[in-house]
Steps between C-alpha positions, in 0.01 A plus 500: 500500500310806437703821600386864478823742431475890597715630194524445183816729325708467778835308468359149738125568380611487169704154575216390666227555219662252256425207786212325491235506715603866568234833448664807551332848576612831349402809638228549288340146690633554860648868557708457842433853571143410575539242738201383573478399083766288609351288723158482333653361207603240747210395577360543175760277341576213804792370351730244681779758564579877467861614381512893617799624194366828467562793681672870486865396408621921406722535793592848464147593403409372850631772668314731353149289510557298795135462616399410180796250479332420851232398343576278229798320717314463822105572471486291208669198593349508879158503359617205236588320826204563671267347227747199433490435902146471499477307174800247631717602183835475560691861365809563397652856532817617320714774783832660415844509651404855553319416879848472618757788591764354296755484786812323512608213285310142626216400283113604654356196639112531480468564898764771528407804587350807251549814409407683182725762357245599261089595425504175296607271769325697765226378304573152363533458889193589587354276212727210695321587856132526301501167345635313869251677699206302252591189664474272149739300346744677314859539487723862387750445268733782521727540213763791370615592142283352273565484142369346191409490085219774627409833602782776665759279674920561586587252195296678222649861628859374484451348180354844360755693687794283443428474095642861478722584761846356545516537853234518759503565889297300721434427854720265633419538897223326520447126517191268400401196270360630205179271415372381205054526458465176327676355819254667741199415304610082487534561906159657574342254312690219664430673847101546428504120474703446801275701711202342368658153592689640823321837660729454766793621270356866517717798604793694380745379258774637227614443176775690301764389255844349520791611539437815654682785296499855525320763213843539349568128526158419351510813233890313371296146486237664274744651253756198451202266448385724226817567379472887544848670541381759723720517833345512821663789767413401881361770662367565856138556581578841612612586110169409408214679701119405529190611621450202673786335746621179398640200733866375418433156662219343289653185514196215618532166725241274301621188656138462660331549161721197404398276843123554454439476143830327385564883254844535420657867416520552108837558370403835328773473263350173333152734475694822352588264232140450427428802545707680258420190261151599507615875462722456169156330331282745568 
C-alpha cells in the first residue's frame, strides 16, 4: 500500500519513514502553513492513504501565535481532508489529549465532551471538526505524551537533566499514558489498511500507553531504567507555572481503538527500554 506521510522529523513521521511503502513530506515538499500546497500535493501524488503526523506541537508558543497555530492544526488538515474526500483516500489525523478540559479522574472516551484549556488544543480541535466536516474516510487518532529515540521529548530532558542533578522536582498531579512514536506509527499504518478494507470504521478513536502514571511517576521510570541516581521530588502543578494551562486528567479510554482495529495499548515501559537502548548507542 502506497501511503503519503505529512512529516518527516517528527517523533511518528520519523517511525513511519523506515516502513515500506511509506513517502513522507517535509516542509520543504508540503509546508502546512500553506494549505492549499497540502492538498495539491494530494492530488498530485494519489496515493492509497494519507497519515496527517505533522503539525504545530510548541504548546506554549501557541499562545502567543495562536492563528498561526490555527493554521497549521486546523486549515491544513481540513483542506488535506477535503482533497482526500474527493479523491476517496482514506486519512488519518493524529489529535491530542489536549481537546479535553482535563477534569476529574475517569479516562476520556472519544464521544465525551471538549474543552480546550489551551491555544494548542483550541486548535488541534478545530483541525478535529475540519477533517469530519470533509465527509471522507478517515479516522482521528488522538494521543498524549509522546516520546521516542528522536527529536525534543520528556525522556531525553530527564535523561539530560537527571545526569547532573541528584534530585529533581516534577509534576506529579497530573495523570496520562505516556506513548511511545514507534507504537503510533505501527497503528496508523495498520488503521490506513483497515479503512481501506472497512470505510465504515471511520471516526474518532484513542491510543495512549499503559499503565497510566503521572510526570513524576514516569520521570522515576526513566531514571531507574537507566540507572541514573538522581531522585525525583513530587511536586504540584501549581510549583511549576506555564504559559499554557495544562489538564491533570490526560488519562484515555482506547477500548474502541481495540474493538475496531483489534490495537492494543503499548506498555510504554517495554518501549522506554528501547528507547534508551537506542539512546546509549548513539
Amino acid at each position: 500500500m502506497s501511503l503519503l506521510v505529512f512529516g518527516q522529523t517528527g517523533q511518528v513521521a520519523q517511525g513511519l519513514r523506515q516502513m515500506p511503502g511509506v513517502q513522507t513530506l517535509g516542509r520543504a515538499d508540503a509546508d502546512l502553513r500553506a494549505p492549499a500546497d497540502c492538498a495539491g500535493m494530494i492530488r498530485a501524488r494519489r496515493p492509497e492513504a494519507v497519515i496527517n503526523a505533522a503539525g504545530w506541537t510548541a504548546v506554549d508558543d501557541a499562545e502567543d501565535h495562536e492563528a498561526a497555530a490555527h493554521v497549521v492544526n486546523a486549515d491544513a488538515p481540513g483542506a488535506m481532508a477535503t482533497a482526500c474526500a474527493c479523491l476517496g483516500i482514506p486519512l488519518v489525523h493524529l489529535s491530542t489529549d489536549y481537546v479535553f478540559d482535563g477534569s476529574g479522574d475517569r479516562p476520556f472516551a472519544p464521544g465525551d465532551p471538549t474543552g480546550p484549556l489551551n491555544a494548542y488544543g483550541r486548535s488541534k480541535l478545530a483541525g478535529e471538526q475540519a477533517v469530519r466536516s470533509a465527509n471522507g474516510v478517515h479516522v482521528i487518532l488522538r494521543t498524549s505524551w509522546v516520546f521516542s529515540a528522536h527529536g525534543a521529548n520528556f525522556v531525553k530532558t530527564m535523561l539530560r537533566l537527571g545526569a547532573t542533578r541528584e534530585t529533581l522536582p516534577v509534576v506529579a498531579d497530573q495523570i496520562g499514558g505516556p506513548t511511545p512514536a514507534d507504537a503510533l506509527a505501527a497503528a496508523c499504518l495498520r488503521i490506513s489498511a483497515g479503512l481501506r478494507a472497512a470505510p465504515g470504521l471511520s471516526g474518532t478513536y484513542h491510543l495512549s500507553g499503559v499503565p497510566d502514571a503521572s510526570w513524576a511517576g514516569f520521570a522515576a521510570e526513566i531514571f531507574a531504567q537507566a540507572d541514573l541516581p538522581c531522585a525525583v521530588t513530587p511536586i504540584p502543578t501549581t510549583e511549576f507555572p506555564t504559559k499554557a494551562a495544562r489538564p491533570t486528567n490526560s488519562r484515555l479510554c482506547c477500548d474502541s481503538l481495540q474493538d475496531a482495529f483489534g490495537i492494543q495499548r503499548p506498555d510504554w515501559r517495554v518501549h522506554l527500554a528501547q528507547v534508551l537502548s537506542i539512546l546509549k548507542g548513539v
